[in-house]
N, C-alpha and C positions, 0 to 999 in steps of 0.2 A: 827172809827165812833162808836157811843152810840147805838146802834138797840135792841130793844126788839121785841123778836118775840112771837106771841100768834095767839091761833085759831081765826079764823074768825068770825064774828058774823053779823045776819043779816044789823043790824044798819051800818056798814062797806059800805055795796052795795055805797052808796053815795060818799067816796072815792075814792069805785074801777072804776067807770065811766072815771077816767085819764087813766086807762091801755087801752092799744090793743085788747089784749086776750079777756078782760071785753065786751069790746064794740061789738067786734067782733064774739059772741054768747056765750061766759059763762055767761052771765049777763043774758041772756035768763032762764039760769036753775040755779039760785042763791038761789034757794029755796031747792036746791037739795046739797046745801054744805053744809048742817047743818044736813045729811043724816047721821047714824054714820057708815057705809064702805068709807065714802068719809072723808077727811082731806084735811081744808083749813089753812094755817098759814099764816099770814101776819107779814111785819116788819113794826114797828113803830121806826120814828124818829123826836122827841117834838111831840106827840100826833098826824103825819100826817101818815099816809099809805104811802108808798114809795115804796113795793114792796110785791109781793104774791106768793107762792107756793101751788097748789090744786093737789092732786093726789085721789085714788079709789081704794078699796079691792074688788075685783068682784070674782067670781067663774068663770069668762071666760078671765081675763086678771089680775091673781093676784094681781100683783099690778102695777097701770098703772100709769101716770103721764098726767094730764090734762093739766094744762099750769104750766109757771111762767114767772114772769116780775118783771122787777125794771125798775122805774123812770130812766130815759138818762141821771139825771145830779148825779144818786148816782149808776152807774155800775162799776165794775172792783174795788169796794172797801171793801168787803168781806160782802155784805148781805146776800146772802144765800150758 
């Protein structure tokens, strides 16, 4: 599979709404990935978000990992 991965960007938010994670209260604090201790990446495949990875540099949890998901129909095929 073709995947480009690149940081997240607000305009994104409207993709992420298919995830779990998303829905399930990261989307609450989506204002907060564009933080620069936080790192979100997303994979693009034809211009669709299919999957994301967000983790956080904190002084109290180095580095932590917040979620990650991939779409049901693209798992198990080397996105992240």
């Amino acid at each position: 599979m073709n995947c480009s991965v690149r940081k997240y960007r607000a305009t994104d938010s409207v993709w992420m709404e298919r995830f779990g994670f998303w829905i399930g209260g990261l989307g609450a604090a989506k204002e907060r990935l564009t933080e620069p201790n936080v790192i979100c990446l997303v994979c693009e495949v034809d211009s669709e978000i299919i999957g994301f990875i967000c983790g956080e540099n904190t002084a109290v949890y180095d580095n932590l990992l917040i979620a990650a998901e991939v779409l049901f129909n693209y798992r198990n095929q080397g996105v992240f």
